[in-house]
C-alpha positions as a Markdown table, in Angstrom:
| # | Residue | x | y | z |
|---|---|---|---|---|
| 1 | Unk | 0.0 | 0.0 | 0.0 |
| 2 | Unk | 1.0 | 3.5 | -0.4 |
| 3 | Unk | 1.4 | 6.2 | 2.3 |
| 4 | Unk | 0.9 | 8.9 | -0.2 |
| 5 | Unk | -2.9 | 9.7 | -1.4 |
| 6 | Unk | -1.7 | 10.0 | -5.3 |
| 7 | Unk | 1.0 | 7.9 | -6.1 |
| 8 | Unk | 2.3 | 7.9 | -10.0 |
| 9 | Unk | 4.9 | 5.4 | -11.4 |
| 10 | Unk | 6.2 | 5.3 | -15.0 |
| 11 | Unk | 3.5 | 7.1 | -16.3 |
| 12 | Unk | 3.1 | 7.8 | -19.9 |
| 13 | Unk | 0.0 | 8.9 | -22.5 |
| 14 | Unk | 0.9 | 8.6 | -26.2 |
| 15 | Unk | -1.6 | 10.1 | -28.6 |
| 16 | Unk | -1.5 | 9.1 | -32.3 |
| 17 | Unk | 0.5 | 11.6 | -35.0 |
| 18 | Unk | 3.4 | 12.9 | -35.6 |
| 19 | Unk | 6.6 | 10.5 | -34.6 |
| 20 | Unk | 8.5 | 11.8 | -31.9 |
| 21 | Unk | 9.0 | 9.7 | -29.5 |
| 22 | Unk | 11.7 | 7.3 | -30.0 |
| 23 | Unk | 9.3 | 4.3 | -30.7 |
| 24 | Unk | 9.4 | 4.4 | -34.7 |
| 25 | Unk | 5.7 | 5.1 | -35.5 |
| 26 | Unk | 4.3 | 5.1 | -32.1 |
| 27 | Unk | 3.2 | 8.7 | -32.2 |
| 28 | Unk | 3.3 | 11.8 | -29.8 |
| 29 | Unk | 4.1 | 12.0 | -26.2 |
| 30 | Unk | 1.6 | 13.7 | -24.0 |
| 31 | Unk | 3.0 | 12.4 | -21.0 |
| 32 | Unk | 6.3 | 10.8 | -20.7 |
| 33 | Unk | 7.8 | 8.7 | -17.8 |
| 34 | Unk | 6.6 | 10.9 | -15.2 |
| 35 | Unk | 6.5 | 9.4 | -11.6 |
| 36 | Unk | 5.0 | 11.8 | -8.9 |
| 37 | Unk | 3.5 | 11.4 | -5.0 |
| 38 | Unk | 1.4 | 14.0 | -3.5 |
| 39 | Unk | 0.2 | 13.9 | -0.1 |
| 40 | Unk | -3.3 | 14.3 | 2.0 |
| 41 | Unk | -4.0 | 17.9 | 2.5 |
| 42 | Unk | -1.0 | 19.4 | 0.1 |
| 43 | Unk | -1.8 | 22.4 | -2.4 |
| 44 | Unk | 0.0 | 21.2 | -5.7 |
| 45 | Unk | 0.0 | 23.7 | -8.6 |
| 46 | Unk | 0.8 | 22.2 | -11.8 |
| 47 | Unk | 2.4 | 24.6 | -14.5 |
| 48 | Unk | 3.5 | 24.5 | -17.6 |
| 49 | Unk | 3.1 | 25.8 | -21.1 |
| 50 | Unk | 0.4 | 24.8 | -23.5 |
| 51 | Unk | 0.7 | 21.6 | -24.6 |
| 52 | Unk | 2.8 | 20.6 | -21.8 |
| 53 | Unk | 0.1 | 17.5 | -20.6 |
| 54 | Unk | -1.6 | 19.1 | -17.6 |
| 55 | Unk | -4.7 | 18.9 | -18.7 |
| 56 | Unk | -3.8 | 15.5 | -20.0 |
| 57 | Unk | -2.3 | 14.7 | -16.4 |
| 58 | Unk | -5.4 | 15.5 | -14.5 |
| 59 | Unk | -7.6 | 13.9 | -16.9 |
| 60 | Unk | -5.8 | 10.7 | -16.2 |
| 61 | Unk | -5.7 | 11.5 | -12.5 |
| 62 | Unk | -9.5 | 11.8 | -12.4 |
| 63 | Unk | -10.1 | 8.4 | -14.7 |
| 64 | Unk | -11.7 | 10.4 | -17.4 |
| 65 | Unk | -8.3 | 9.1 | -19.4 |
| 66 | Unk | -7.7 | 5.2 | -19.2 |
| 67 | Unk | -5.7 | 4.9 | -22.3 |
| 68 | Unk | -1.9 | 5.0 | -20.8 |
| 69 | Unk | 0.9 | 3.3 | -20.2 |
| 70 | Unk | 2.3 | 2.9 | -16.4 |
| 71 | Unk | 0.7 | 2.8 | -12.4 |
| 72 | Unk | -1.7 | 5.6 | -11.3 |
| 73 | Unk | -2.9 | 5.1 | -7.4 |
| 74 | Unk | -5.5 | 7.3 | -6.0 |
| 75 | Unk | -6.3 | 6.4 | -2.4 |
| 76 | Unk | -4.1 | 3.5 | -2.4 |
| 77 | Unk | -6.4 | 2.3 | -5.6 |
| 78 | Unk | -4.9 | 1.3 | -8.7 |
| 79 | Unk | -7.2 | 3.1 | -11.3 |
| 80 | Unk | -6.4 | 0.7 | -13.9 |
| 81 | Unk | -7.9 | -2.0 | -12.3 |
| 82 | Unk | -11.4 | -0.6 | -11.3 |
| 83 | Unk | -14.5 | -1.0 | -14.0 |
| 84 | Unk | -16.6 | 1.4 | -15.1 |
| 85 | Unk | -18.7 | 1.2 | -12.4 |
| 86 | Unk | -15.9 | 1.6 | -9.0 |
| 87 | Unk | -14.2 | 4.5 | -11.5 |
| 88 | Unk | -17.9 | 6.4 | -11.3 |
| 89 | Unk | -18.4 | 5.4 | -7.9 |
| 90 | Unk | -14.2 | 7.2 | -6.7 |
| 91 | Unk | -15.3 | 10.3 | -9.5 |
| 92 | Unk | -18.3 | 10.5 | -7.0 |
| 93 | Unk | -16.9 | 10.3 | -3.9 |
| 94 | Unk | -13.1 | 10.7 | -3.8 |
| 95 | Unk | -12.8 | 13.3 | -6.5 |
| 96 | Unk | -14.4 | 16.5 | -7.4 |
| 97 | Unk | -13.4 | 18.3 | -10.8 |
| 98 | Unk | -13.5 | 22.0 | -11.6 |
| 99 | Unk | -13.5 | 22.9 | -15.1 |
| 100 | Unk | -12.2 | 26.3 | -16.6 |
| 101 | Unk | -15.6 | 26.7 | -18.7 |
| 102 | Unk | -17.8 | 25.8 | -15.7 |
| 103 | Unk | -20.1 | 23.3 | -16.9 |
| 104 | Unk | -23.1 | 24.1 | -15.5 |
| 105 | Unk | -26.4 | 23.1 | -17.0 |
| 106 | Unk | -28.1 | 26.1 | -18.2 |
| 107 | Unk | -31.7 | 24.8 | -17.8 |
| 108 | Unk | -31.4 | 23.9 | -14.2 |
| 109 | Unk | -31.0 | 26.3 | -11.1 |
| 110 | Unk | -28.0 | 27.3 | -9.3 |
| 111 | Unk | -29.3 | 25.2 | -6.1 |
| 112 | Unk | -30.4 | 21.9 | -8.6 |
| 113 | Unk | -26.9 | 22.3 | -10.4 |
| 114 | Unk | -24.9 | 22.0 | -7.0 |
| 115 | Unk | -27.0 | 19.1 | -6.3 |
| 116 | Unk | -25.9 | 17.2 | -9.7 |
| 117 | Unk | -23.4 | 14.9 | -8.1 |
| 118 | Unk | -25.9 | 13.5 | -5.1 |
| 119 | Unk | -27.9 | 11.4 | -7.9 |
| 120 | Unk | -25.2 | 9.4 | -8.7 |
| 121 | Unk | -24.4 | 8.7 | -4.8 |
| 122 | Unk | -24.6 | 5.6 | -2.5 |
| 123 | Unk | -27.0 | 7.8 | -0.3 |
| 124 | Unk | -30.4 | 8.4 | -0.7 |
| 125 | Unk | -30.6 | 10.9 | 2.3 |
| 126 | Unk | -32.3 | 13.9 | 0.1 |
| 127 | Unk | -33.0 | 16.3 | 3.1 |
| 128 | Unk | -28.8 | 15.4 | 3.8 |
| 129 | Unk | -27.9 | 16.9 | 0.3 |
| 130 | Unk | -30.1 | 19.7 | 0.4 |
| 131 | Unk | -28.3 | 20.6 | 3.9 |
| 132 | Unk | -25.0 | 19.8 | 2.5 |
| 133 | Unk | -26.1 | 21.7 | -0.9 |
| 134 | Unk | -27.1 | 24.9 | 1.2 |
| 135 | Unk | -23.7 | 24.7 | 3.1 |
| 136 | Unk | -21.6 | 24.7 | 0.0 |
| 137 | Unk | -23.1 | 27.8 | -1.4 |
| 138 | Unk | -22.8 | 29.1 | 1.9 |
| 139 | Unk | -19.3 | 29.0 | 1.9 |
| 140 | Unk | -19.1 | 30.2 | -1.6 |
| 141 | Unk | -21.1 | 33.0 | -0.8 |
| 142 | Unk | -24.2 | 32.1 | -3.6 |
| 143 | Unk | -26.6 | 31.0 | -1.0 |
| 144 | Unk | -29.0 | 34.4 | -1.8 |
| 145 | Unk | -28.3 | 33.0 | -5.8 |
| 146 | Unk | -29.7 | 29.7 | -5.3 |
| 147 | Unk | -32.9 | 29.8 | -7.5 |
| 148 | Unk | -31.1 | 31.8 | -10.3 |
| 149 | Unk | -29.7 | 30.6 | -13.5 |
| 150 | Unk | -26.2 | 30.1 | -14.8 |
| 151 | Unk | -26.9 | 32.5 | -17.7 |
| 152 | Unk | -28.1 | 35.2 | -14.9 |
| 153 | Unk | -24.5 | 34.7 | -13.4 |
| 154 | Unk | -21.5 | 36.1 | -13.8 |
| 155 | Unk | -18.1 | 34.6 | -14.7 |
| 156 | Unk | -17.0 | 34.5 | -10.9 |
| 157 | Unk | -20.5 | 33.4 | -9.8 |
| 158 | Unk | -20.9 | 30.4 | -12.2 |
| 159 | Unk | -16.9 | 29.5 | -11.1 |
| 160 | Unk | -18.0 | 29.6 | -7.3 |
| 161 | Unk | -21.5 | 27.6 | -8.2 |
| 162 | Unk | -18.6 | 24.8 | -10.0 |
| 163 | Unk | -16.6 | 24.6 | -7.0 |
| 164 | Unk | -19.8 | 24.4 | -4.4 |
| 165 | Unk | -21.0 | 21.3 | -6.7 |
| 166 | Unk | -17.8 | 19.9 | -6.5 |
| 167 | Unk | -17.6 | 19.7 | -2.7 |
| 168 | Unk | -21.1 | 18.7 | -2.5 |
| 169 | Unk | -19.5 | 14.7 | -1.4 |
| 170 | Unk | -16.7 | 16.6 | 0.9 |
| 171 | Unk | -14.1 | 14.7 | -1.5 |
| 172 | Unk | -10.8 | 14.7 | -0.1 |
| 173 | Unk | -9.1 | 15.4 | -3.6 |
| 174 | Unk | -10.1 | 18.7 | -6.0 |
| 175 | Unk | -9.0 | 18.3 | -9.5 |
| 176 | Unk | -8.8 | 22.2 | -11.0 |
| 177 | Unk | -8.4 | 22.6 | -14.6 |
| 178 | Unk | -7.2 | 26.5 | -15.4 |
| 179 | Unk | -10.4 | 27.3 | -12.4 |
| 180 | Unk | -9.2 | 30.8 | -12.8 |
| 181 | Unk | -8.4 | 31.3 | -16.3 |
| 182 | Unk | -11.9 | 32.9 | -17.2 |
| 183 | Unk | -11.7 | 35.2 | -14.4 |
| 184 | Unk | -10.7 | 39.3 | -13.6 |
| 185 | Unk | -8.3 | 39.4 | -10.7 |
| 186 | Unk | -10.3 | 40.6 | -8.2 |
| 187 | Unk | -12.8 | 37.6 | -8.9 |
| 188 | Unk | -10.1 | 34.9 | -8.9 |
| 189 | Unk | -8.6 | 36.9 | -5.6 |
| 190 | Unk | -11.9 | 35.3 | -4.0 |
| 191 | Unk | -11.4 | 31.6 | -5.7 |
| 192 | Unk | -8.5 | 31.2 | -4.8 |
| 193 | Unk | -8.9 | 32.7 | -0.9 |
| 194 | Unk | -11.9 | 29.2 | -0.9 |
| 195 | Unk | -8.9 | 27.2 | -2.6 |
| 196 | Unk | -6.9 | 27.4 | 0.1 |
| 197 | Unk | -9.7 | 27.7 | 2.9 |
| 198 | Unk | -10.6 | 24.3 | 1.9 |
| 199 | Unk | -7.4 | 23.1 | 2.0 |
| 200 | Unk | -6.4 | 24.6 | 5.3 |
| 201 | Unk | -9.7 | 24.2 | 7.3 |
| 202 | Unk | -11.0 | 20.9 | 5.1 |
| 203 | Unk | -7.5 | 19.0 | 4.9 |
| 204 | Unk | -8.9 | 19.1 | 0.8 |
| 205 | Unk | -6.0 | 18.0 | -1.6 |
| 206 | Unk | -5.9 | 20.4 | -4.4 |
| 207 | Unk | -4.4 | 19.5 | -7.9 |
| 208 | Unk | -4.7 | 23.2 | -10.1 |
| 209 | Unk | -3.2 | 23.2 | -13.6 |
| 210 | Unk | -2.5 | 26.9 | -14.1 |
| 211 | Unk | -0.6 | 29.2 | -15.7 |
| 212 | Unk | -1.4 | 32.2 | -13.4 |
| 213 | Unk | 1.5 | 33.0 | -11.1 |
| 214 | Unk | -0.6 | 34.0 | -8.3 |
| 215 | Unk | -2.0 | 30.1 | -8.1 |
| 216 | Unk | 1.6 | 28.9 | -8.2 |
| 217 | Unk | 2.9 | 31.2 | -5.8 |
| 218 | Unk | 0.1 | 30.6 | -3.8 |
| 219 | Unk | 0.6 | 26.5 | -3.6 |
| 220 | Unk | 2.7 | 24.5 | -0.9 |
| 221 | Unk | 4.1 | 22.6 | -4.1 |
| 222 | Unk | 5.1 | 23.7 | -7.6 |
| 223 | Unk | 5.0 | 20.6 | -10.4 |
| 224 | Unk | 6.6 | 21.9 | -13.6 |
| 225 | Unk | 6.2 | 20.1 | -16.7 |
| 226 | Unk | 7.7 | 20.6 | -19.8 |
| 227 | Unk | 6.6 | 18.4 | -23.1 |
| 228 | Unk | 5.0 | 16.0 | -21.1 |
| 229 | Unk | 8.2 | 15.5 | -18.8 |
| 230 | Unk | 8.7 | 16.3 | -15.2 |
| 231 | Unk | 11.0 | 19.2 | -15.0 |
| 232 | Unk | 10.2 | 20.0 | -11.1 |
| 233 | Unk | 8.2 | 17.8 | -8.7 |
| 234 | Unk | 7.8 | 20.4 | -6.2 |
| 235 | Unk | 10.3 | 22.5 | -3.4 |
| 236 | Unk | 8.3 | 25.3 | -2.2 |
| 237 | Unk | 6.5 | 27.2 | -4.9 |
C-alpha cells in the first residue's frame, strides 16, 4: 500500500500523430515517464506551457483518461484495475473536478446544479444533500443565488457555483483545470482565498493546472512540466 494519497509510477500517455517519440511510428508524447507522490492535504499547482500535458495529467488523474501506459494510485487504488462502475463510484466520492468553462447546466438552477453529483451517490438521504447543498453555497457566498440561473451569473459566480458542486460529497481530492483562467483578478482573488480555505480548514488536496502565477505562488508545491516530462516535482513554490 502506499502512504501517499496520489501515487504515480512510469507514467506515460501517447496520442496518435506525428513521430516523436523514439518508438518508430508510435506517435506523440503527452505524458512521458513521469513518476510523482502527493500527499493528503498538500496544495499542488501544476504549471506548464500549453501543450505541456496538464490537462492531460489531471484527466488521467480523475479516470476520465484510461488509455496510458504505467501505475496511477489514488487512495491507495490502482485506477487501472477498477470498471466502469468503481471508476464512477471514486469520481463521485473521492474526487471532485472543476473545469475552466464551468459546466453548468443552463436549464437547471444554481441550487439543482450544486446538487448534480448527489444522484449518482450511494446515499439516498435527500434532506442530507439539500443541507450539504445549502452549506456549499454558503461557503461560496451564492446562498441568496440559489434559484437563479447560470446564464443570470456572472463569470466569478458560475466559477464559485462549479466549486460548491464539486464539494457537494466533501471529497478529499479537487482536481482544478485553469479554475481561474476565465476570471478578472479581483474575482479569482476570492477563488483562490476558498482554494486554500478548503485546504487549510478541510485537509482538501488540491491539484490546479495553471498558468497564473498567483496560483503557483500561492501553492505548498510547484510541479513543472515541460513536453509532457517532469522538469520540477515540487520545493516550495
Amino acid at each position: 500500500m502506499n502512504k501517499s494519497l496520489v501515487h504515480i509510477a512510469d507514467l506515460s500517455k501517447i496520442y496518435p500523430g506525428a513521430i516523436e517519440s523514439p518508438e518508430a511510428g508510435r506517435g506523440t508524447y503527452a505524458i512521458q515517464d513521469l513518476n510523482l507522490q502527493i500527499e493528503a492535504g498538500e496544495f499542488v499547482a501544476i504549471v506548464g506551457r500549453s501543450g505541456s500535458g496538464k490537462t492531460t495529467l489531471l484527466n488521467i488523474l480523475g479516470g476520465l483518461d484510461r488509455d496510458y501506459e504505467g501505475q496511477v494510485f489514488i487512495a491507495d487504488q490502482n485506477l487501472a484495475k477498477m470498471d466502469d462502475v468503481e471508476l464512477s463510484k471514486m469520481r463521485n466520492q473521492t474526487i471532485g473536478f472543476v473545469f475552466q468553462a464551468f459546466h453548468l447546466l443552463p436549464q437547471l438552477t444554481v441550487f439543482e446544479n450544486v446538487l448534480l453529483p448527489s444522484r449518482f451517490s450511494d446515499y439516498s438521504d435527500t434532506e442530507i444533500f439539500h443541507q450539504r447543498a445549502q452549506i456549499a453555497l454558503a461557503r461560496t457566498g451564492l446562498l441568496h443565488r440559489a434559484s437563479s440561473l447560470p446564464t443570470s451569473l456572472s463569470a466569478g459566480e458560475r466559477q464559485r457555483v462549479a466549486i460548491a458542486r464539486a464539494i457537494l460529497n466533501r471529497p478529499p481530492i479537487l482536481l482544478c483545470d485553469e479554475p481561474t483562467g476565465n476570471l478578472d483578478a479581483e474575482t479569482g482573488q476570492l477563488v483562490l482565498d476558498l482554494f486554500m480555505e478548503l485546504c487549510e480548514n478541510d485537509g482538501t488536496t488540491l491539484i490546479i493546472a495553471t498558468h497564473e502565477q498567483r496560483v503557483s505562488k500561492a501553492a505548498s508545491r510547484k510541479v513543472v512540466l515541460e513536453a509532457g516530462r517532469l522538469l520540477d516535482d515540487g520545493g516550495k513554490a
